[in-house]
C-alpha positions as CSV (number, residue, x, y, z in Angstrom):
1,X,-18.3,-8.3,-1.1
2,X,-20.7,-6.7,-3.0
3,X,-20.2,-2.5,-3.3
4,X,-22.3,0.2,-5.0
5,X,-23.3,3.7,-4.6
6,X,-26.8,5.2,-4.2
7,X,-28.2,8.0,-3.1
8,X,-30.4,7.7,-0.1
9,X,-31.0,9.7,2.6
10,X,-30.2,8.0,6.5
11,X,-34.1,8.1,7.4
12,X,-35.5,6.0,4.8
13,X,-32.4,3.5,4.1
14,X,-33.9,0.4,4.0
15,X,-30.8,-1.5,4.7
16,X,-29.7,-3.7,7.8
17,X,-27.3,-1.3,9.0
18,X,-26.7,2.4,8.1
19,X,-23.6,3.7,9.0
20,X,-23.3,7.0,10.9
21,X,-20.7,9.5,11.9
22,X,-20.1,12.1,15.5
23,X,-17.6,14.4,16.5
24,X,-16.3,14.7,20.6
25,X,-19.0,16.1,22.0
26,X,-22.0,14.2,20.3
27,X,-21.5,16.6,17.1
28,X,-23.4,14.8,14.5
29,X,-22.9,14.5,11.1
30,X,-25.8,15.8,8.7
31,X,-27.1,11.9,8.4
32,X,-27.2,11.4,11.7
33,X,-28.4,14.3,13.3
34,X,-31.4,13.5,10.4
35,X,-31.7,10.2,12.1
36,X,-31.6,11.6,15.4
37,X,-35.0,14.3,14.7
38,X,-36.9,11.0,13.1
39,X,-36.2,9.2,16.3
40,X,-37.3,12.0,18.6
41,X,-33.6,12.7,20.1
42,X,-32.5,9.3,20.2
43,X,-28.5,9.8,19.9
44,X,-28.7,13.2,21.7
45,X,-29.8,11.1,24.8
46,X,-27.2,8.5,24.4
47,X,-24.8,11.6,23.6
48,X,-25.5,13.5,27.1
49,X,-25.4,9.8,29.0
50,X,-21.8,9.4,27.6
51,X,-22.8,6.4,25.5
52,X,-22.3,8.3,22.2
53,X,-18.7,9.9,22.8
54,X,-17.8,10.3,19.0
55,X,-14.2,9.4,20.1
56,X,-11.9,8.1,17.1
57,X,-11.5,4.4,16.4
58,X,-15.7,4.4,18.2
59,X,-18.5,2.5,17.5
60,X,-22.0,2.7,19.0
61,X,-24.5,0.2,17.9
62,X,-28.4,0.7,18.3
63,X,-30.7,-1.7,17.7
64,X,-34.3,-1.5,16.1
65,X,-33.9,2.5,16.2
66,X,-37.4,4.1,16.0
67,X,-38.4,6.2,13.3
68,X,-36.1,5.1,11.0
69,X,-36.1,2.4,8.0
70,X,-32.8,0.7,8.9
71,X,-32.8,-2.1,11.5
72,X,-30.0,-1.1,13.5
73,X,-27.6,2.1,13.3
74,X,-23.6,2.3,14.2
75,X,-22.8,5.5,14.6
76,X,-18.7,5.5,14.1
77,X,-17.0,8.4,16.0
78,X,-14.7,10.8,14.2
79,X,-12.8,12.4,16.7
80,X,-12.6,16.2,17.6
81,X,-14.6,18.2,14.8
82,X,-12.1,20.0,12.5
83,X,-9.3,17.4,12.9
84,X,-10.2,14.6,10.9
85,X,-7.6,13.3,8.3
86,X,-7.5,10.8,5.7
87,X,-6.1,8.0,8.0
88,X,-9.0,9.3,10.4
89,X,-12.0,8.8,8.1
90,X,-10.2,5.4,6.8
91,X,-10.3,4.5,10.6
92,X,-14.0,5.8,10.9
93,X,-15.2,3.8,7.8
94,X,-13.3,0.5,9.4
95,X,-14.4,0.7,12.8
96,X,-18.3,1.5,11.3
97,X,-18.1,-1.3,9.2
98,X,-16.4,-4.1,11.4
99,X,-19.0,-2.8,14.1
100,X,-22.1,-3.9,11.5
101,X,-20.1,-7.3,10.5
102,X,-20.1,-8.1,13.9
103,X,-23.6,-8.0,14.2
104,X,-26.3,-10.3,12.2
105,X,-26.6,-7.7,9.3
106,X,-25.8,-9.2,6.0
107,X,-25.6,-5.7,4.2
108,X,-24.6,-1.8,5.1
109,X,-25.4,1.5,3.8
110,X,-22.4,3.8,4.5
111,X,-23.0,7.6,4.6
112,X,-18.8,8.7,5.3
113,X,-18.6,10.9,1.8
114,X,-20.4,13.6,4.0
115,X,-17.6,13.5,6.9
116,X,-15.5,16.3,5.9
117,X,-11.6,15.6,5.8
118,X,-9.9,18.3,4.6
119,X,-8.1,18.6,1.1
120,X,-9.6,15.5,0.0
121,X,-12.1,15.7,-2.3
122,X,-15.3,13.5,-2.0
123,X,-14.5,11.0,-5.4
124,X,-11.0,10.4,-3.2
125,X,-13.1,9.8,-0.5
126,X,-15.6,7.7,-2.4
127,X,-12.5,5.6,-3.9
128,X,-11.0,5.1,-0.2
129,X,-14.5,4.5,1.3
130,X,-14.7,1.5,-0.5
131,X,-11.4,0.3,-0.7
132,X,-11.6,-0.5,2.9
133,X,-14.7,-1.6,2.9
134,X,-13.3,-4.3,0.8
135,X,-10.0,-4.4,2.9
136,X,-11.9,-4.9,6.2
137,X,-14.1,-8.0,5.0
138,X,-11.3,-9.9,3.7
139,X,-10.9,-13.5,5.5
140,X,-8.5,-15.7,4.9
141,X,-9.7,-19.1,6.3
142,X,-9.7,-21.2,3.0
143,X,-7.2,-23.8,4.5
144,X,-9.3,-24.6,7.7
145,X,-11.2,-28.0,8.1
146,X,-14.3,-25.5,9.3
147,X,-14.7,-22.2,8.8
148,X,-15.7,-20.3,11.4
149,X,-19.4,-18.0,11.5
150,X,-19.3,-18.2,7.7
151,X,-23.1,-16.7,7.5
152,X,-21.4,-13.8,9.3
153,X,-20.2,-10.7,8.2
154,X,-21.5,-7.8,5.2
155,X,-22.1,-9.1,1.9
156,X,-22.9,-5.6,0.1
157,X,-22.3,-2.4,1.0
158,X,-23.5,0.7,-0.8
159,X,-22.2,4.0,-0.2
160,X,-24.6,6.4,0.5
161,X,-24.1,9.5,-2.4
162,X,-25.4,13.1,-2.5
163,X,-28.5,13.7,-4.5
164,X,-27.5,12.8,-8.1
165,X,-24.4,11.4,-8.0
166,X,-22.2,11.6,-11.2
167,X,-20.4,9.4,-13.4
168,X,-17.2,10.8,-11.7
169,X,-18.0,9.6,-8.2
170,X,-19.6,6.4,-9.2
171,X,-16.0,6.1,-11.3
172,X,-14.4,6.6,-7.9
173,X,-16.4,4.2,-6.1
174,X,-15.6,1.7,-8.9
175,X,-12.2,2.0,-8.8
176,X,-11.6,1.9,-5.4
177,X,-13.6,-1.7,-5.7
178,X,-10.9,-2.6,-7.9
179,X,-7.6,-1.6,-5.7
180,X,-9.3,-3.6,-2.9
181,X,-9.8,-6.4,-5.3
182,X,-6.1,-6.5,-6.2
183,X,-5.2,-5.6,-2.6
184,X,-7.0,-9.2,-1.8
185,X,-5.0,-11.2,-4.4
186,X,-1.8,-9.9,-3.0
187,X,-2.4,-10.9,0.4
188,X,-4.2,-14.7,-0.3
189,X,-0.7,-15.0,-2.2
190,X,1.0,-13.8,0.5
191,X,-1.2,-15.8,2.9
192,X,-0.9,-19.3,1.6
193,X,1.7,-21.8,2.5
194,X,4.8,-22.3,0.7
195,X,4.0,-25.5,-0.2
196,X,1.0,-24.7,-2.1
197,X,2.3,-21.5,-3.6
198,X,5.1,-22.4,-5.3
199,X,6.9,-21.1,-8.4
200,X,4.7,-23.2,-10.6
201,X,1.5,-22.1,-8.5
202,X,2.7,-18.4,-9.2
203,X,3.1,-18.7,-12.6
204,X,-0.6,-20.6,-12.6
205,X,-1.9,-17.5,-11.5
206,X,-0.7,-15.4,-13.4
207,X,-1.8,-17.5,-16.2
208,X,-5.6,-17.6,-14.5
209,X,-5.3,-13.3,-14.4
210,X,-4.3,-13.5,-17.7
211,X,-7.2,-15.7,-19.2
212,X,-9.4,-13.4,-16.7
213,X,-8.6,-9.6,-17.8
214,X,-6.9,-11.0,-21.4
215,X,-3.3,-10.4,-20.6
216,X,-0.7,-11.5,-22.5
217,X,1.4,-13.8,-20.0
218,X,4.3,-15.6,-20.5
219,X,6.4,-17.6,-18.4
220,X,9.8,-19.1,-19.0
221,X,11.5,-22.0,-17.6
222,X,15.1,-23.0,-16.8
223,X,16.2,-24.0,-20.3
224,X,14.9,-20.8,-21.8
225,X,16.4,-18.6,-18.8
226,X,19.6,-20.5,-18.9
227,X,19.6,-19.4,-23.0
228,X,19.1,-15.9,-21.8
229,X,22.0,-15.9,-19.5
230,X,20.4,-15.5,-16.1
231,X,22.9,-16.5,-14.4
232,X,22.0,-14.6,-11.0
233,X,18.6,-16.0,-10.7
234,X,19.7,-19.7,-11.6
235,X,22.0,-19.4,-9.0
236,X,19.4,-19.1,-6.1
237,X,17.3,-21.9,-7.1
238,X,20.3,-24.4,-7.1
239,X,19.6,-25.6,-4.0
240,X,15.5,-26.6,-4.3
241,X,13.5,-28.9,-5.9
242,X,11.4,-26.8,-7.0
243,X,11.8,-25.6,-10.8
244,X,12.0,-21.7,-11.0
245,X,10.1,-19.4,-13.3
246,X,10.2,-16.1,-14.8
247,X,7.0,-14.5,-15.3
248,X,5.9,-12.3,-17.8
249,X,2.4,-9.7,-18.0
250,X,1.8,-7.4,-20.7
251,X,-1.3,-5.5,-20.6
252,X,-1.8,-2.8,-23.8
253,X,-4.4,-0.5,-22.6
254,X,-2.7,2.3,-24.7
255,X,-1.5,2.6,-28.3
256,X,1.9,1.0,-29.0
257,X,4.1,4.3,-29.3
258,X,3.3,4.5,-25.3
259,X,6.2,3.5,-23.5
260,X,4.9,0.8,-20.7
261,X,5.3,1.2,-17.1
262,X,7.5,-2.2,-15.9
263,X,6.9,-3.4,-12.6
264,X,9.3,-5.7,-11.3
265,X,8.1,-8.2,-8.1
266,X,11.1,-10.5,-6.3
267,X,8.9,-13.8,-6.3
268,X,11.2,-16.3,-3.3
269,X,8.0,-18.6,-2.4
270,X,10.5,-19.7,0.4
271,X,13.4,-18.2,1.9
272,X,15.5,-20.4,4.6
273,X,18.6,-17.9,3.4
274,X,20.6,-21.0,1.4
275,X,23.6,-22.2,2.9
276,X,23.8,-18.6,4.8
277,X,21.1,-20.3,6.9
278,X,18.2,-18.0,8.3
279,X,17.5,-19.1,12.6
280,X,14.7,-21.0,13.4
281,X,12.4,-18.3,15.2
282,X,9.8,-16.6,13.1
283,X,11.4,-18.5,9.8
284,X,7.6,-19.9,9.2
285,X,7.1,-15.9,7.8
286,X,9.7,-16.5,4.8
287,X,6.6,-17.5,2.9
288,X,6.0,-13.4,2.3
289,X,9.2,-13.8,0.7
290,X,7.4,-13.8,-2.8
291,X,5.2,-10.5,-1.5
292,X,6.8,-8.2,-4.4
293,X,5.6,-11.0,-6.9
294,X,1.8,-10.6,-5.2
295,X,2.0,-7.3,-5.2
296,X,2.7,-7.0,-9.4
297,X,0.2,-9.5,-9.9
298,X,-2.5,-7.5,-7.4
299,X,-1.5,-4.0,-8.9
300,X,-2.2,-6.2,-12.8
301,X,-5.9,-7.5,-11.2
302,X,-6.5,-3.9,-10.2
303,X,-5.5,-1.8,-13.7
304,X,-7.0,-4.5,-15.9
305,X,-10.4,-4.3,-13.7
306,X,-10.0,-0.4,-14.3
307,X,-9.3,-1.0,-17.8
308,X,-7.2,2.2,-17.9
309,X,-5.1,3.4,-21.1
310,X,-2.2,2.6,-20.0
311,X,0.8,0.0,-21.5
312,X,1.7,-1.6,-18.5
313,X,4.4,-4.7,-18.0
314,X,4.9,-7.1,-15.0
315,X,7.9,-9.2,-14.8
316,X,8.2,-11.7,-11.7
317,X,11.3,-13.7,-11.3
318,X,10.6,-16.8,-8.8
319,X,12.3,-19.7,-6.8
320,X,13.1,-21.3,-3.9
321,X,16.3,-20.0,-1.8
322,X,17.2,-23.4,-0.3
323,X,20.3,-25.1,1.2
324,X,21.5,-28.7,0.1
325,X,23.9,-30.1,-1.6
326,X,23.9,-28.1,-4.8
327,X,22.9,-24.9,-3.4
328,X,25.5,-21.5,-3.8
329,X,28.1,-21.6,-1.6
330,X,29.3,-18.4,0.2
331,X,32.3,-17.1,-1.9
332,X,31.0,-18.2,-5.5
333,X,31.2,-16.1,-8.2
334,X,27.9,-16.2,-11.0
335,X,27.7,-14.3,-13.9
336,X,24.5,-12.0,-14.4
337,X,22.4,-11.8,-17.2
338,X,24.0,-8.2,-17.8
339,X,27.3,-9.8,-18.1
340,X,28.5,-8.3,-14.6
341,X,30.2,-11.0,-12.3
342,X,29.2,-10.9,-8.9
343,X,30.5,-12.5,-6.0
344,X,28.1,-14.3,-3.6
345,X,29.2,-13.0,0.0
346,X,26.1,-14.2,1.3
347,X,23.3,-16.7,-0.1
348,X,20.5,-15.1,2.1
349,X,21.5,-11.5,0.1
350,X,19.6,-13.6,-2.5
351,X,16.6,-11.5,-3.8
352,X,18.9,-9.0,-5.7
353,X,19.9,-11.8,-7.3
354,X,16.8,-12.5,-8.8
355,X,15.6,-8.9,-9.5
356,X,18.9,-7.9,-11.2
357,X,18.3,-10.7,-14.2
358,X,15.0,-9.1,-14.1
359,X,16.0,-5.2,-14.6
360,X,18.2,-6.3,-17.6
361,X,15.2,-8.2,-18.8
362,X,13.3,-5.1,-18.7
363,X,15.3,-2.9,-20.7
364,X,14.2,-4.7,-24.5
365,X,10.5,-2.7,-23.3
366,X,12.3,0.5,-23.5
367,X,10.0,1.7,-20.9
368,X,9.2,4.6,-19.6
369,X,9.5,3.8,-16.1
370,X,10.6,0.7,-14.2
371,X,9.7,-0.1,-10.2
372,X,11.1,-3.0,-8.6
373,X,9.1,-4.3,-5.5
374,X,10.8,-6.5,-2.8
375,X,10.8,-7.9,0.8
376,X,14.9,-6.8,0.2
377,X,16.1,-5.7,3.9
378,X,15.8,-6.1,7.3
379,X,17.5,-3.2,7.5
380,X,14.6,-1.4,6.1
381,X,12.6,-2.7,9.0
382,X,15.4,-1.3,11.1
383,X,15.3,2.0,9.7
384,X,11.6,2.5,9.0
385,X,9.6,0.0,10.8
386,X,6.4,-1.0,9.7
387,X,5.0,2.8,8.4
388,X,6.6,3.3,5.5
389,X,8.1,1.9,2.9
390,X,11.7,2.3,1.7
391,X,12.1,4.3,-1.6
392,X,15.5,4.4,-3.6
393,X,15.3,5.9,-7.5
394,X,18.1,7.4,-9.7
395,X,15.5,9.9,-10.8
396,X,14.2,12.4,-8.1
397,X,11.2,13.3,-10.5
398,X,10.2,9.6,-10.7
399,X,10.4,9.6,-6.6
400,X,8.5,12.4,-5.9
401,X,5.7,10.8,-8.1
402,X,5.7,7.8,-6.1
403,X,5.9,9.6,-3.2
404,X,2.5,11.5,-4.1
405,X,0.9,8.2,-5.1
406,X,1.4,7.0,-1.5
407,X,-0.1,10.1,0.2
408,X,-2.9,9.3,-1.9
409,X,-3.0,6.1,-1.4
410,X,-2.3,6.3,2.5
411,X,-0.2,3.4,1.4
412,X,3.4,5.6,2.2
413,X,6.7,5.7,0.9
414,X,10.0,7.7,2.2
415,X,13.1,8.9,-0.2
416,X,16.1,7.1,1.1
417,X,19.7,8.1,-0.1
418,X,21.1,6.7,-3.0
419,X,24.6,8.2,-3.1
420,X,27.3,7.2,-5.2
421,X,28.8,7.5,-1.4
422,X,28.1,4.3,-0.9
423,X,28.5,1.7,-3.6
424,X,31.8,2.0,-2.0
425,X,30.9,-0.8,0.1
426,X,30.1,-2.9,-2.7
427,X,33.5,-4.0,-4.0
428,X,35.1,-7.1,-4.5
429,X,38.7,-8.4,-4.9
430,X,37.5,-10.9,-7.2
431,X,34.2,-9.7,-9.3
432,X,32.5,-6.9,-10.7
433,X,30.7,-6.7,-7.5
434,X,30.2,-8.1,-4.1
435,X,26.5,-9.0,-3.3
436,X,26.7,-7.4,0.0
437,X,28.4,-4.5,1.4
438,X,28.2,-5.3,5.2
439,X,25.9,-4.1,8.0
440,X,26.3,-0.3,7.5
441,X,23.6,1.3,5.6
442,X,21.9,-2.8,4.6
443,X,19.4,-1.4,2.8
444,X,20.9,1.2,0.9
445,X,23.6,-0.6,-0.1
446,X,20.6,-3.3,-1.5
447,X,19.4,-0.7,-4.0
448,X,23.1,1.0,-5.0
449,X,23.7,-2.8,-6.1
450,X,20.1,-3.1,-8.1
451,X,21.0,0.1,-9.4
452,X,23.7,-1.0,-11.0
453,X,21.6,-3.1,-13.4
454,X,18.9,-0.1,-14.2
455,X,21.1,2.6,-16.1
456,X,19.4,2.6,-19.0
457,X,16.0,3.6,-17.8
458,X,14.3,5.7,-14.9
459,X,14.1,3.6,-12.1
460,X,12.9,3.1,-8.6
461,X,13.2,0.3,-5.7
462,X,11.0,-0.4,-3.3
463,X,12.0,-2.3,0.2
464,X,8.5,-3.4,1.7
465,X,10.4,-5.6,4.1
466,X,8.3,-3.9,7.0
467,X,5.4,-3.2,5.4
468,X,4.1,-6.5,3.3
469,X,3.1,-8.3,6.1
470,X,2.4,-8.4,10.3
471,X,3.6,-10.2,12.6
472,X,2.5,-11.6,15.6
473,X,-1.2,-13.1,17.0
474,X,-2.6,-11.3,14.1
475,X,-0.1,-12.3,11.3
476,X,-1.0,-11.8,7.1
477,X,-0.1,-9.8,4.4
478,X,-1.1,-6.5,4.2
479,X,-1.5,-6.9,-0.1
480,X,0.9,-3.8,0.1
481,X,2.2,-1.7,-1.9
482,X,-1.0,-2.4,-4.7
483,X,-2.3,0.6,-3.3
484,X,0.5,2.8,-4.2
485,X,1.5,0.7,-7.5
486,X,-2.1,1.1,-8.8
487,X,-2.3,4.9,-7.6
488,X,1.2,5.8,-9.6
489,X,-0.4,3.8,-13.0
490,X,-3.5,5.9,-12.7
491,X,-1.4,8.8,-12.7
492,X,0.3,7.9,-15.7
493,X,-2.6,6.5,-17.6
494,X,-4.2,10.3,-16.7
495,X,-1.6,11.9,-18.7
């Protein structure tokens, strides 16, 4: 989809659909009460018949309106006037602009930056506007023998700006294009089919990002991980086929004395839970296994397209988690990369495997902050559900920085516990460490063993078991957390 920002006043849009807004109560919005007066009391009618209600989650579309340039208006109700949040308008602009899609109109003009949410200021609301303009025309329908009303649908969408709109806001605009570019990457990773996106695929792509944004990407294979020691992470892929990889994206948007930002994304293309085997029902969505993975790559599509001085580094460790002959065994003991033993309690406790090869890796960047990213828990499901994602750091400073990203974001986080309470749970008769610590507390007991592996730097863990994808009729990945991810770098590349 196309984006850009104009301004243009609702009247004289020449556009196939201009997208309005109401309050209860057939309040209008300065754009559409303007469209209302140039078509002699059009929505005030269709107000006092009850057509127009303005209720939230809305959508009234008109046809050939008269007195206006556009061919057909949606006005997108905003709820009761005063009330409207940020997850309101992001609603509003969703609802407006699936109601246009629907139709035969090929492009939109959006006029939301005038709907007044409070404490946001318009160039958030020009970033967000635009962001889900680009979230709500993603399709994922590359796999099907036909696709299905492909001339359907917006192709461009400006956003409608006040009178002389500044490099700031058109700044805002652009970035928010960006986000929902990288959002998009994350979710057709998440989206395709295990076997298509493998370990190797992953690493492909990384390589295509790289070549497209000049990254610096390198990815290492068994023989060069086995040299390093990574002894955790070779011992998940024991059991496939498939060759694993270790991933790894510099971008250098800053001078060299900047420490980078390391994000860290578990990459299991397939988990079936090893010899610890997973049961059959709903196993089909252990392809979002690799969803931290996406969403490092995603957050890398969207800073690059930014181009923001920052130093940022993305290192994705990825297998298979299979079962078969040669696969762990419950009760094995494997040496990290660290030099800590751990004890393999259970095989389908296999992404901290993985990441905790990858924190060690992290530490010759010295960085200034490092943020793993994993589908780690269904116990985070348990205890969150599918809102918010599970946040565990060993600096509160670094947390409530993260937390701030993902209010602005709307892409939200909540601090969980990380006391030394209970790493209790994670001892072991016969290692350094057991890789579970039972049913109590699942996923905090996840991060107090990745913590282990992150002393050296400020660190942070987050569980997006419930939030990376959907289930049900409407399955998919969500492409989250790039949102949040790319919302944190900003904030560091700002200082």
């Amino acid at each position: 989809m196309e984006h850009s920002l104009k301004s243009v006043t609702a009247p004289r849009a020449r556009t196939a659909c201009a997208i309005l807004g109401a309050f209860e109560g057939g309040l209008l919005t300065p754009s559409a009460r303007a469209v209302d007066e140039a078509s002699g009391g059009q929505l005030a009618a269709l107000a006092r018949r009850g057509d127009l209600t303005g209720k939230a989650g809305s959508a009234l579309v008109l046809q050939t309106p008269a007195g206006v340039a556009a061919e057909r208006v949606v006005v997108a109700g905003l709820g009761k006037q005063g009330d409207l949040t940020l997850k309101g308008f992001r609603d509003a602009v969703a609802a407006g602009l699936r109601a246009a899609g629907a139709s035969a109109a090929r492009d939109a003009t959006l006029f939301a930056l005038e709907w007044p949410v409070k404490d946001v200021a318009t160039t958030s609301l020009a970033q967000h506007a635009t962001q889900v303009a680009a979230e709500t025309a993603y399709r994922f329908d590359r796999l099907k023998s036909r696709r299905e009303d492909e001339a359907r649908g917006l192709a461009r969408v400006v956003l409608a700006a006040p009178e002389r709109a500044g490099a700031t806001l058109q700044a805002a605009a652009a970035q928010g294009a960006a986000i929902g570019a990288g959002v998009a990457l994350a979710r057709d990773l998440g989206n395709l089919p295990s076997n298509l996106c493998t370990p190797t695929y992953l690493a492909e792509e990384a390589q295509r990002l790289g070549k497209r944004h000049k990254l610096n990407v390198t990815v290492l294979d068994r023989r060069q991980m086995e040299k390093l020691g990574m002894g955790a992470l070779l011992a998940v892929t024991r059991g496939s086929a498939e060759p694993a990889r270790f991933i790894v994206l510099e971008y250098n948007g800053a001078p060299k004395k900047h420490k980078p930002v390391v994000l860290v994304g578990k990459g299991i293309t397939f988990d079936t839970g090893g010899i610890s085997l997973k049961p059959a029902g709903d196993m089909d969505e252990m392809k979002y296994d690799m969803s931290g993975a996406g969403s490092v790559l995603g957050t890398f599509e969207a800073v690059a397209g930014m181009k923001l001085p920052v130093n940022l580094v993305g290192l994705v460790p990825t297998c298979e988690n299979m079962p078969s002959g040669t696969a762990v065994k419950p009760g094995d003991i494997v040496t990290s990369m660290s030099g800590q033993t751990i004890e393999i309690l259970n095989t389908d406790a296999e992404g901290r495997l993985i990441l905790c090869d990858a924190l060690t890796y992290a530490e010759r960047y010295d960085p200034a902050a490092v943020i793993d990213i994993a589908t780690l828990t269904g116990a985070c499901v348990i205890a969150l559900g599918h809102v918010a994602t599970g946040l565990f750091s060993n600096r509160d400073a670094l947390a409530a920085e993260l937390v701030a990203a993902g209010e602005a974001a709307w892409d939200r986080v909540w601090h969980m516990p990380l006391w030394d309470d209970y790493q209790e749970q994670l001892k072991s008769p016969f290692a350094d460490m057991a890789n579970i610590g039972g049913r109590p507390a699942g996923s905090v007991t996840a991060a107090c063993f990745l913590s282990r592996y992150a002393r050296k730097y400020p660190w942070a863990h987050l569980d997006i078991a419930g939030t990376a994808w959907k289930s049900g009729r409407d399955k998919g990945s969500t492409g989250r957390p790039v949102a949040l991810l790319t919302r944190f770098v900003m904030g560091r590349a700002a200082r």
